[in-house]
Each structure stands twice: as C-alpha cells, then as structure tokens.
C-alpha positions in Angstrom: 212.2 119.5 186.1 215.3 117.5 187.9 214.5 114.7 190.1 215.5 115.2 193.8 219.0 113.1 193.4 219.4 115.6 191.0 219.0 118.6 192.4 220.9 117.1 195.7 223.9 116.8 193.0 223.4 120.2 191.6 222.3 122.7 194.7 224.0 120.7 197.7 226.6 123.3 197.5 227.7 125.2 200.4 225.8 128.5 200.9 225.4 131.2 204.0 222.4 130.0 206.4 221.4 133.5 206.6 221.0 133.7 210.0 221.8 137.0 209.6 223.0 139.5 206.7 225.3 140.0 206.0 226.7 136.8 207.2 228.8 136.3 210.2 231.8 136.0 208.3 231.9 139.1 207.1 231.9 140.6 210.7 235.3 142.9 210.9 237.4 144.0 213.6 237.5 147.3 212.8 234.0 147.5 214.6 235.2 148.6 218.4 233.7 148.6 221.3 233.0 152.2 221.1 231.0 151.8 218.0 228.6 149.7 219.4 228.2 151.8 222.6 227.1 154.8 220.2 224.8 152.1 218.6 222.9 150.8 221.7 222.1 154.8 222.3 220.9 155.4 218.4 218.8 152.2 218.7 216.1 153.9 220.7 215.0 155.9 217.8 215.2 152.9 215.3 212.6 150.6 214.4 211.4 148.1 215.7 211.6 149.5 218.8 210.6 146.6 221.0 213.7 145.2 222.5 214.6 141.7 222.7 217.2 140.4 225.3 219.4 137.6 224.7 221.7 135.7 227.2 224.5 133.5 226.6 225.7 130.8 229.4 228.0 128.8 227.9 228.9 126.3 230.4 227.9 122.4 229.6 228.8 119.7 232.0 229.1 117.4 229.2 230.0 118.5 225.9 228.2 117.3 223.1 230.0 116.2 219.9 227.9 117.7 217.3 227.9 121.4 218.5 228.5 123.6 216.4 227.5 126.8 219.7 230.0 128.6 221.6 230.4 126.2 224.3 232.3 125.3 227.1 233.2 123.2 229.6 231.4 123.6 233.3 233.8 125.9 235.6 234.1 126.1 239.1 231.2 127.4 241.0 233.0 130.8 242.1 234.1 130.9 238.1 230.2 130.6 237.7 229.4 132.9 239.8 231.8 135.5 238.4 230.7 135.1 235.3 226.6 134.9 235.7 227.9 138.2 238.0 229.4 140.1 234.8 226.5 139.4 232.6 224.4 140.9 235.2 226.8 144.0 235.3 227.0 144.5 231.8 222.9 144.4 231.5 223.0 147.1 233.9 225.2 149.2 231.5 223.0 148.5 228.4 220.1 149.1 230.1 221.0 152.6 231.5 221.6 153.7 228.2 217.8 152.9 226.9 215.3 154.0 226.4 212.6 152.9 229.2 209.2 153.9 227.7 210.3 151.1 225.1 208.6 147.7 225.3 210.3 144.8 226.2 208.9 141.7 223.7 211.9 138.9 224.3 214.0 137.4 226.9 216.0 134.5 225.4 218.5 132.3 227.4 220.5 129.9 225.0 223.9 128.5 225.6 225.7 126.0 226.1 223.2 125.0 228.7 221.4 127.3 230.2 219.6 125.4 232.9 223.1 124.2 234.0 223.8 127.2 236.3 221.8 128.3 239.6 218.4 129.5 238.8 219.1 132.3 241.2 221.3 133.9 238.5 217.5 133.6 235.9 215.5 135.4 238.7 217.9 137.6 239.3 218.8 139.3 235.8 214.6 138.4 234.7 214.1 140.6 237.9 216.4 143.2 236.9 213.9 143.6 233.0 211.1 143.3 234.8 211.7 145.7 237.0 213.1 148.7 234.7 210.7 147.7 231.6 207.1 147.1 230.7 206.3 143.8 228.3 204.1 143.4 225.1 200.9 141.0 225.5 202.0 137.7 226.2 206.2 138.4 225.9 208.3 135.4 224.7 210.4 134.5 227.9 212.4 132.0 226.9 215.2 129.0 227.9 216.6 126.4 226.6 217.3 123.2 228.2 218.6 120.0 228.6 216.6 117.7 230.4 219.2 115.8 231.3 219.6 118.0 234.2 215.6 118.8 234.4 214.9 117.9 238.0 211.3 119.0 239.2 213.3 121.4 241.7 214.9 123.3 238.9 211.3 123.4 237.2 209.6 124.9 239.8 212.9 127.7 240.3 212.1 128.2 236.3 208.6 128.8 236.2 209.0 131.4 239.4 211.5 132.9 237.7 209.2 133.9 235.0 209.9 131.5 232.1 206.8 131.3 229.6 208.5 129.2 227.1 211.1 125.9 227.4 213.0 124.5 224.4 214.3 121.0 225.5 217.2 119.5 223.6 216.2 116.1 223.0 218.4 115.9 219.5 217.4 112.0 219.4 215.2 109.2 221.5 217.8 106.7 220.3 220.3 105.8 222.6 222.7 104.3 220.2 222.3 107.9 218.5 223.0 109.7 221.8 225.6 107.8 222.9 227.3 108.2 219.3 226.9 112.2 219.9 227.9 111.8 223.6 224.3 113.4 224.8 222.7 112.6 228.2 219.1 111.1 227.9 216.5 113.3 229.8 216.2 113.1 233.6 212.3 111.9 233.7 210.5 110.8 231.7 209.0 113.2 229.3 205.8 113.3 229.7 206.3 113.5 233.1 208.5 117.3 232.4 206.2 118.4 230.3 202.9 118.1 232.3 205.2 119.8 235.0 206.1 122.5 233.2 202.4 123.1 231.8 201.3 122.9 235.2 198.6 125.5 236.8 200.3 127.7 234.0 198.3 127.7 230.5 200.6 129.8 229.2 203.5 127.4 229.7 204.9 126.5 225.3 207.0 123.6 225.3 209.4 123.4 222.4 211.4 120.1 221.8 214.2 120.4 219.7 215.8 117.4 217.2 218.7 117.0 214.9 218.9 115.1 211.8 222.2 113.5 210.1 224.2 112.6 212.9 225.6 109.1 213.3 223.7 106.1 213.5 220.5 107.7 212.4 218.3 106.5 209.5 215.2 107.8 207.9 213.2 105.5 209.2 214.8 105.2 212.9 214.4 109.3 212.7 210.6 109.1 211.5 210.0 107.1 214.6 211.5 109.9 216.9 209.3 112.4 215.8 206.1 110.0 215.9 207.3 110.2 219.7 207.9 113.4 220.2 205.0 114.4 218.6 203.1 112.1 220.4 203.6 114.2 223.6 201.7 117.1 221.9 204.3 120.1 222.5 203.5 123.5 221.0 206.4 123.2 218.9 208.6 120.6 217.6 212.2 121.5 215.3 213.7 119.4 213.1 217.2 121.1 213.1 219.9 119.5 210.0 222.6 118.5 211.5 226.2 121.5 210.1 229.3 119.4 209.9 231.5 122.1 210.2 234.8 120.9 211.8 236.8 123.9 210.8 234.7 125.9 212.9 234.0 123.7 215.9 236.8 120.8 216.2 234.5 118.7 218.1 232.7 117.9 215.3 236.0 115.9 214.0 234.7 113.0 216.8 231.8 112.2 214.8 233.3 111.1 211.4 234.6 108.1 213.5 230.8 106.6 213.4 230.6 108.7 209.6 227.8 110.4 208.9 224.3 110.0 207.0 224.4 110.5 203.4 222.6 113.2 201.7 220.0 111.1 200.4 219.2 109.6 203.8 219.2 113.3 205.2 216.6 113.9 202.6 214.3 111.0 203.8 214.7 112.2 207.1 213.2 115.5 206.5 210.6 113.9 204.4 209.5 111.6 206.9 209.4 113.3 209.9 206.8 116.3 207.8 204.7 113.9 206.9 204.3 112.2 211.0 204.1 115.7 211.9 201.6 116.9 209.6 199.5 113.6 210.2 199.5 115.0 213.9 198.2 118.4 212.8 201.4 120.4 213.1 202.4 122.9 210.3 205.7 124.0 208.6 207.2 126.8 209.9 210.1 127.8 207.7 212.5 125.8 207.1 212.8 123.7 210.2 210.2 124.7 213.0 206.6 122.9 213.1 203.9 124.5 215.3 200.1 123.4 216.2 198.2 125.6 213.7 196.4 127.1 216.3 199.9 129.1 217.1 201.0 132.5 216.8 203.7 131.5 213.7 201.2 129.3 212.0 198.9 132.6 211.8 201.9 134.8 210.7 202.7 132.4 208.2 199.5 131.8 206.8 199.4 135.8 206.2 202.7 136.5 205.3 203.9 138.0 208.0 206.3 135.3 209.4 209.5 137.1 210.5 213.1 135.8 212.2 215.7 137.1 214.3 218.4 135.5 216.0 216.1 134.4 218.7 214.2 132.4 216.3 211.2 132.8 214.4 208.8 135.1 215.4 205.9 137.3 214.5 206.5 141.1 213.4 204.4 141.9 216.4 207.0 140.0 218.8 210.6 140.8 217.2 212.7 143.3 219.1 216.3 144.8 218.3 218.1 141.8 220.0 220.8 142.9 223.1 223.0 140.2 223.7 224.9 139.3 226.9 227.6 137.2 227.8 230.4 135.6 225.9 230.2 135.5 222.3 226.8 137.3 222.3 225.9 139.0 219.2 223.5 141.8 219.4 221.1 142.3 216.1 220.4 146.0 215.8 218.8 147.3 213.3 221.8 148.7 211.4 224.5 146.7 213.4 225.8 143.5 214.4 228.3 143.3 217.7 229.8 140.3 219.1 231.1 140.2 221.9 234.7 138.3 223.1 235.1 134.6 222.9 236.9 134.9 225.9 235.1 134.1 229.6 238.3 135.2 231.2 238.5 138.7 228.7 234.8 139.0 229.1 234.9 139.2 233.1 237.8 141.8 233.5 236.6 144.2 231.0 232.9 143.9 231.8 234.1 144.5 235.9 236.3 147.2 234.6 232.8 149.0 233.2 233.9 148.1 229.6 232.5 146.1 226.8 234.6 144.0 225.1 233.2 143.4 221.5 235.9 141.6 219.1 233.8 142.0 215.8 231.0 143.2 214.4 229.1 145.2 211.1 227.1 148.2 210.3 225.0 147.8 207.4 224.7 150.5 204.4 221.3 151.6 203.4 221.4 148.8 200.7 222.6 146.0 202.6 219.4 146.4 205.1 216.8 146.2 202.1 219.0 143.1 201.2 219.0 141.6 204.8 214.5 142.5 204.2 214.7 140.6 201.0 216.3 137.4 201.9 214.5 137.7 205.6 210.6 137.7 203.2 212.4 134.8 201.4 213.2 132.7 204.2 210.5 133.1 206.3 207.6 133.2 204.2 208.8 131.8 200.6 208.0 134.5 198.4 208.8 137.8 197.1 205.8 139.8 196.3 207.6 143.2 195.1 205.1 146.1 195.5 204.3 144.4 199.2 208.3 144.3 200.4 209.0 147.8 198.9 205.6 149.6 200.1 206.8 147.9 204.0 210.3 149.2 203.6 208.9 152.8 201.7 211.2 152.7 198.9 210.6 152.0 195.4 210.5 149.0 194.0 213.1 150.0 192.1 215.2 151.1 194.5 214.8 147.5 196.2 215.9 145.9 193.0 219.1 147.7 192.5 220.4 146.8 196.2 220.1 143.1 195.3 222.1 141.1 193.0 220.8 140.7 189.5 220.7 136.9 188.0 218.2 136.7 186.0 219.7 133.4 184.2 220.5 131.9 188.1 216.4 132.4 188.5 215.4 131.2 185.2 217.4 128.4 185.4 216.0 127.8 189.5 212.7 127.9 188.2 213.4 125.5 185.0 214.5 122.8 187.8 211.2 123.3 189.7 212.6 124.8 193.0 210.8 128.4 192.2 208.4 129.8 190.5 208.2 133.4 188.8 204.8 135.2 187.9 205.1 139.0 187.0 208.6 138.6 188.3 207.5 137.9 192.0 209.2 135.4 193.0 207.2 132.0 194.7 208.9 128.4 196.4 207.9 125.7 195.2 207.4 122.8 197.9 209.6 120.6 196.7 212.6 123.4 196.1 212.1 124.2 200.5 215.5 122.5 201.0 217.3 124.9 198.8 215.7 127.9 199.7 219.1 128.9 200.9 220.4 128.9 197.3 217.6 131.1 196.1 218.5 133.7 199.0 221.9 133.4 197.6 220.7 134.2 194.1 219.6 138.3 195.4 223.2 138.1 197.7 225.8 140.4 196.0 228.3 139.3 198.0 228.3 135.4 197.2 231.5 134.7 195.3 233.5 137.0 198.1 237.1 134.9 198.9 237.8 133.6 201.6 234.9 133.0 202.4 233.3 129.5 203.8 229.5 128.1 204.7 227.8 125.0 205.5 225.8 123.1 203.0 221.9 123.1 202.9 221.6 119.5 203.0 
C-alpha cells in the first residue's frame, strides 16, 4: 500500500471531473439547434421527469482571477436588460413545449454573479415557473452569490422572490488570499447575512462556498478558514480544489505570478479542513460538499442513494432533467447535452429572432447512459454494488459490464495501492483513495486515451 506522496506522484495525473458523461469535450458541433428542439419535446416522456431549471448571468463587476465559469465583464444596464430580457424569452419557448403536469423540483441561478443584476429580473422569470408549473415538497430554489454586493435590500428582494437556498462565494477569509485572486470581501459581516437570510424563514439553507490551492494559502491558514466558516453554522459548507486551467480560461495565467500551492500542501488542506468540519458535526458529501447530518444529502448518502447533476448534488427524489438558459448554458437531458452560444451578443439576436442558438452538444447511445449511471454511483456514493446499479437501470448485469471499459489489471493494481477495494467484484473506496476517485471513474471510461483530448488534474 503506497504512502500518500506516493500516490500524489502516481495518480495526480489529469483526468475528466465527470461533471458530466461523456465529458464536455467531447460535445460536437454537428449537434444543431434543431436537434435539441426535438429533444426538449421527447424529454417529457423520459425519466426523471421532474424538471430542473438552470440560469446563467454571466456578468461580474469584478472579475475574479481564478475562474474557471463563463464569465464576463458587467455591461451596461440597457445591455442588462436585453439580455436578462432574452433569457426570459427563451424560457417562454422551452416552457411551451413541456409538458405541464410535470413537476418542477429545481431552480438554479449560477453565473458569473447572479445577485449582480436587478432582482426584478429573479421575480420575474421565478414568477413565470411558478406560475405555469407545480413544485415537489420543499423544491431547491437556488442562487448563488457574492456577498460582496449582499446588501440587506437585495436580501429582502431575494427571499420575496422565492429563493429557499443561497450559496455565498466566500473562496477565502484571508485578505492577503483575496486580494491575490482579486476577490471583494463580503459586504457585512457574516453572521450578520446569514441571520438575515434565515430570518422569519426556517426554510432558508445557506451554503458557503471555499476554494483551496490558490495563492498565498497554506494548510494551516486554510484550516483556520473553515474553523470560521464553520463556526457560523451554515447548512452546508464546500471545499471546492482550486482547476488551473489557463488554456481554457486565460485569467487564470494572473495567478502563477504569486505561484501556486504545491500538491502536498493541497493535500493538507483537504485533510484539515475534514477534520474542523467533522469536529463541528458536518459530514462528507462526495467529494467536496459537507452538510449538517441532519440534511437531506447526509440521509441519501448514508443509504446510497446520493445522486448529482449539474446543479450539484442532490437526492434522487430532487434531480430533474436540467433546462438551461442564457449564455453558455448546458441543458442535461436524459439522453442529451446542449450548450448554448458563448456569445451574449449571438445569444440576444437569435433568441429575439424566436431561435435557439446552441453551438454544441451530445446525444448519448444506449451504452454510454449506463456508463454516465456507473461513474455517477461512483462518484456520488463510492461504490459499485452490481446486482443494485443493474436491477435500477433493468438491464442485466451483464449488459452493464460490457458498456464499460474492461481493466481488470488498472483495478487490481488500484486496489493493491489501497485507493479501492474489490469483494465479489463490487467495487468499494477506500477513505484514503477519496482524492482519486476520479481515476477509478476513469478506469470503467472507454473513452480515456481519446486524442486531443485535455482535463484538469484531481489534485
């Protein structure tokens, strides 16, 4: 069994993050805009059938040096408003062609910032949903934020707007680490936005978000972040590590003037800041999310039945086929993925011209969505219990296993270094092998070794 430097040298190799399957990379062209306007209409008889609504405002008023999003610059107001005014229009489209008797279990708002626009633009496209659709129990509503520009005005426009849940970027409480990443510090004071948002509401979740292995952080410096943050007792607290990927998002170049972290120090940092937040009575969601054990992921996980989308992790009962709106949005159907242009400019005129303008995108075979199942069980709940996964999916097991890569000497060798574990060929994470479990995803991928192809490192 290899010690951790070891298996730092040995499996800190880059590998998909498997966000989504097949990767994003492998999105083609080929998929039009007509394809995926056949696919939002076959989506209403395919499962799950709750839907999930994503949004995408990209506008920042400061951009932040480690993003890795689809960001831009804050526009004019009227450029604003033209835009907030498409995604609007092109919600209307989507939602004409579904199905209403479906059940709406997400709305997610990410960005770029999200709480950097009017709130009159929220209410208005939140009105829109509720309005045309009924909701599961307790719906995710969802935004994230930077509290930099979280006044209480801009709460109280939130919460009427019919937010349930906030994410707040905090990334760091060090200043000489925000200032390195050219981040904003929050508004007020914390506890002061967090008692707001939980006010006269107890179904108010406040998320705070982190990043580990930017400049100027150390393990220890990081630990004492997270004995802050969780401190302030929010319902969930992510420890997100830090994708230098310059190629894809040039920004990123600005950071290697402070350098970054070594791998070793990343590893401390994730070390550290599980064991402050299990001493405060938080559990491990995944591979980066921790959640009061009381919550709805700490139940899922504890029986099995943790799931993800791209809105996150969630709970079987809460994931949807995910719509996405605005520029760069991709929608996860059940059999395809559709992004939309990168282009605000391109996004407006088609959009006003009744038109979606999708640039990329994927329809999965048969195989490749009991692959995407496979490495979803993986990631989400660390196992891979055979008979279980193929009796949920109703194939045989057999026919699971011959959709997924064979490597039986990639597994045996996994398992030999203590990252895995293999009993009557299920397939279990060890906890010290969580950092990698990436690679072991990658071990069931058929297409790993595909040219051209580039990913970030787990680490």
């Amino acid at each position: 069994m290899l010690a951790m430097t070891k298996l730092l040298e040995k499996y800190n190799k880059p590998v998909p993050r498997y966000t989504s399957y097949p990767p994003a990379n492998f999105f083609t062209e080929e998929y039009k805009s007509v394809d995926y306007l056949k696919a939002i209409e076959d989506s209403n008889s395919w499962s799950p059938s709750n839907i999930s609504f994503y949004f995408h405002v990209p506008f920042c008023k400061k951009l932040c040096y480690f993003c890795g999003c689809n960001s831009y610059g804050m526009r004019k107001l009227d450029a604003v408003d033209y835009y907030m005014k498409a995604m609007i229009r092109e919600l209307k489209i989507v939602i004409d062609k579904l199905d209403k008797n479906r059940l709406v279990s997400q709305i997610h708002y990410g960005g770029g910032t999200p709480n950097a626009v009017d709130v009159k633009y929220l209410q208005e496209i939140n009105d829109i949903i509720f309005s045309n659709f009924k909701f599961i129990d307790d719906a995710e509503i969802a935004i994230e934020c930077n509290p930099a520009y979280l006044n209480e005005e801009q709460i109280h426009g939130l919460k009427k707007a019919g937010f349930k849940r906030f994410s707040l970027g905090i990334q760091d409480f060090n200043q000489d680490v925000l200032k390195a990443v050219n981040r904003e510090k929050p508004f007020m004071p914390l506890e002061h936005t967090i008692a707001m948002l939980r006010e006269d509401d107890p179904k108010v979740k406040v998320n705070l978000d982190f990043i580990y292995g930017l400049p100027k952080q150390t393990a220890e410096g990081f630990a004492e972040t997270i004995e802050k943050a969780a401190a302030l007792k929010p319902d969930r607290l992510v420890t997100f590590s830090y994708a230098h990927v310059p190629w894809v998002s040039k920004i990123q170049k600005k950071l290697e003037v402070h350098g970054l972290p070594e791998n070793n120090e990343k590893v401390k940092m994730n070390k550290l800041a599980l064991i402050v937040v299990q001493k405060h009575g938080y559990e491990a969601i995944g591979m980066d999310h921790y959640a009061q054990n009381n919550d709805e992921l700490c139940v899922a996980q504890r029986n099995h039945q943790l799931h993800r989308n791209f809105q996150g992790y969630c709970t079987r009962r809460t994931t949807g086929q995910v719509y996405a709106f605005g520029v760069t949005g991709i929608s996860q159907l059940a059999k395809v993925y559709a992004q939309n242009t990168k282009s605000i400019d391109e996004y407006i005129d088609h959009i006003n011209k009744g038109e979606f303008n999708i640039i990329k995108g994927y329809e999965l075979t048969d195989e490749q969505v009991l692959i995407r199942e496979t490495i979803t069980e993986l990631m989400c709940n660390h196992r891979i219990i055979w008979d279980d996964l193929a009796a949920r999916l109703e194939v045989s097991k057999e026919k699971l296993k011959s959709a997924l890569a064979s490597r039986p000497a990639e597994l045996m060798e996994l398992e030999q270094d203590g990252i895995i574990r293999i009993e009557n060929e299920n397939i279990f994470m060890n906890d010290k092998g969580t950092l990698f479990l990436r690679n072991v995803a990658a071990a069931f991928d058929p297409l790993i070794g595909t040219a051209g192809k580039t990913f970030s490192k787990p680490v």
